[in-house]
C-alpha positions in Angstrom: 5.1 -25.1 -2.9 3.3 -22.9 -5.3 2.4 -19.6 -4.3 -1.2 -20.4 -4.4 -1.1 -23.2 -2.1 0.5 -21.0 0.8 -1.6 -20.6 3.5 -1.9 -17.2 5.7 -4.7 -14.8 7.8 -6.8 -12.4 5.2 -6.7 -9.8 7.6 -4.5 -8.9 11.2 -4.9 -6.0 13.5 -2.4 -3.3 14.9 -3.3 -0.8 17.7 -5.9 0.9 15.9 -6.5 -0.7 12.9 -8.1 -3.6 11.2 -5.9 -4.7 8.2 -7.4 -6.8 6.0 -7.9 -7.7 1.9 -10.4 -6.5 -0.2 -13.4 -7.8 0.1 -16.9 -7.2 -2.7 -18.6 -4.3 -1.6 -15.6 -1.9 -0.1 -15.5 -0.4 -3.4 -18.0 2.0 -2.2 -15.6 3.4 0.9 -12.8 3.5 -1.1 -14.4 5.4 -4.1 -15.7 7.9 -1.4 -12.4 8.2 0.2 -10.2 8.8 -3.4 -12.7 11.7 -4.2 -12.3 13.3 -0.8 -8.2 12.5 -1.5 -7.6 13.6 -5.0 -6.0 17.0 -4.4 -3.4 14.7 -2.4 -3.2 12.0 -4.1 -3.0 13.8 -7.6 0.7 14.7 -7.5 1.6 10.7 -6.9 -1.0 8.5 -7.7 -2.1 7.3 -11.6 -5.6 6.1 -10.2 -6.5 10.0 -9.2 -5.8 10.8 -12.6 -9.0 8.4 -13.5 -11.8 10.1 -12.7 -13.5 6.3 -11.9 -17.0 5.7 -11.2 -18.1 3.9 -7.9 -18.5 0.7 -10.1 -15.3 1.1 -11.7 -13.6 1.1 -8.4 -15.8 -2.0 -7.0 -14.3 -4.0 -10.0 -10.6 -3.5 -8.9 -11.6 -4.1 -5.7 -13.2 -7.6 -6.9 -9.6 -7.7 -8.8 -7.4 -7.0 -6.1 -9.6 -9.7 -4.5 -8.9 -12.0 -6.9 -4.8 -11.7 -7.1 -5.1 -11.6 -3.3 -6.1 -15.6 -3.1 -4.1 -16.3 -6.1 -1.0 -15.0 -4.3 -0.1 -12.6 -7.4 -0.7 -9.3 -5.2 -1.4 -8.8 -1.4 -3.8 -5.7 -1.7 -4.4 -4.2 2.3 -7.3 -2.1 3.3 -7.5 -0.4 6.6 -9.8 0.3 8.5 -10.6 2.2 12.0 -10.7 -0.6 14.7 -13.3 0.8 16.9 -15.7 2.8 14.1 -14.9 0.6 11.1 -14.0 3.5 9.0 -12.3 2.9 5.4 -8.9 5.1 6.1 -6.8 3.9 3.5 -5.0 1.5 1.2 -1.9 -0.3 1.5 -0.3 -3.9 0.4 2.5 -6.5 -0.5 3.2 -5.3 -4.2 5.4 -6.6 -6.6 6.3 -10.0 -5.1 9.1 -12.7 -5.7 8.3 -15.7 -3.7 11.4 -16.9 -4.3 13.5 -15.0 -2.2 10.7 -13.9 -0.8 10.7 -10.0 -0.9 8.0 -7.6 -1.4 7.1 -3.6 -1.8 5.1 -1.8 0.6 2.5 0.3 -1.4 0.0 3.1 0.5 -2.3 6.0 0.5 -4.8 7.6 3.1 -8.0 9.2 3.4 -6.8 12.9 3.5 -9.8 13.1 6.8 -7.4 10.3 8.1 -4.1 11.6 7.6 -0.8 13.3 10.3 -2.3 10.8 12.8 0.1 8.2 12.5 -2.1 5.7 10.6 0.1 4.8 7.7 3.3 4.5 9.8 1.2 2.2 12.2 0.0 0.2 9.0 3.3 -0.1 7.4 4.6 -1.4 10.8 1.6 -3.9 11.3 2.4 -4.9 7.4 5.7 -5.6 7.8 5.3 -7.4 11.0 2.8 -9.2 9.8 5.2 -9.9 6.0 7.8 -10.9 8.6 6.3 -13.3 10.9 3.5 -14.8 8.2 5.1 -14.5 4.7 9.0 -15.1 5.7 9.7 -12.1 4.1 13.7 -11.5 3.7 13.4 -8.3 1.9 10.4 -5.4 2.0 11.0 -2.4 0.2 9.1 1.2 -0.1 9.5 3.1 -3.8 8.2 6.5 -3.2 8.5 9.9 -5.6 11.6 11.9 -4.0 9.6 14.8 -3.5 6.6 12.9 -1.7 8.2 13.7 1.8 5.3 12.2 3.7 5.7 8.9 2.1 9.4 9.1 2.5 8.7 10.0 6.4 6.5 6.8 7.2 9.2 4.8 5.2 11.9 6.4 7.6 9.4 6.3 10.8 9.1 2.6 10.2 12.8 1.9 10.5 13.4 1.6 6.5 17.2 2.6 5.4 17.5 5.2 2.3 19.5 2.7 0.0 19.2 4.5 -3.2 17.5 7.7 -5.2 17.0 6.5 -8.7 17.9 10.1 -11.0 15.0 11.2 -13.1 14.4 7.0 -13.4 10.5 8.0 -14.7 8.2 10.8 -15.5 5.9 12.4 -13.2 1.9 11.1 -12.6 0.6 13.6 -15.3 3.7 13.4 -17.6 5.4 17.2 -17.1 8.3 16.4 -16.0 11.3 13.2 -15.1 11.2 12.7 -11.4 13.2 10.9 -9.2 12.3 7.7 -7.2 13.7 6.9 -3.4 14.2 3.1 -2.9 13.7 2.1 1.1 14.5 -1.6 2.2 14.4 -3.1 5.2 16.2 -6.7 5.4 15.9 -9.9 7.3 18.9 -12.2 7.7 
């Protein structure tokens, strides 16, 4: 069966959240939340580098959208379960069907953030990659020195299998840094 034809719920909830794709319109939220982010997100993330408009951001939203129903990317918002608050961003990134294995990719609201969110939304993700998608393999690539990253990835049960050596250069090009490869397996 081709990717496209696999059926599987658009959204799921954990404790506190509602996880769900993107949907037209949540660009709004999400451009809010990346300008109230940037000083965190700056040291890790191209997209705060890109000083995007609202409308910019509403059009990879409508994108992420798009690859989401095609199957090519599985792009995850969050949101607050009770107030319906944007917290953050999340998804099944860089997917092979074939065996199938996927890479947990995230970022929060800095309002939102050392509350547990992420590591609840990673759980829920993988649970839900797990259970819905088969998945055999999830990983987590995070910048070695991003040690909250690297702390949801080892609060959510994910083993340290490798620390790729100055493998790329840093978000605004300065210096090589180093990437930490988390995986967590199903037999």
């Amino acid at each position: 069966m081709e990717p496209i034809q696999l059926n599987f719920p658009n959204e799921f909830y954990t404790e506190r959240l509602h996880i769900r794709y993107p949907v037209p319109g949540d660009g709004k939220a999400v451009h809010q939340s990346i300008k109230t982010s940037l000083i965190d997100l700056m040291p890790y993330m191209l997209f705060a580098h890109m000083n995007q408009t609202e409308t910019e951001v509403e059009a990879n939203i409508r994108e992420s959208n798009a690859a989401f129903l095609k199957r090519e990317d599985l792009r995850l918002l969050l949101f607050h379960k009770q107030t319906g608050n944007f917290i953050g961003s999340s998804g099944l990134h860089r997917i092979d069907w074939k065996v199938p294995k996927f890479e947990i990719g995230y970022w929060i609201d800095s309002n939102h953030s050392g509350q547990g969110y992420m590591t609840e939304a990673v759980n829920g993700i993988v649970e839900f990659a797990m259970r819905e998608l088969h998945a055999k393999r999830i990983e987590i690539r995070c910048n070695a020195e991003n040690w909250q990253s690297r702390r949801v990835a080892e609060r959510c049960f994910f083993q340290l299998e490798a620390i790729l050596k100055n493998d790329r250069r840093s978000v605004d090009k300065s210096k090589f840094v180093s990437t930490c490869v988390y995986a967590r397996t199903k037999e």
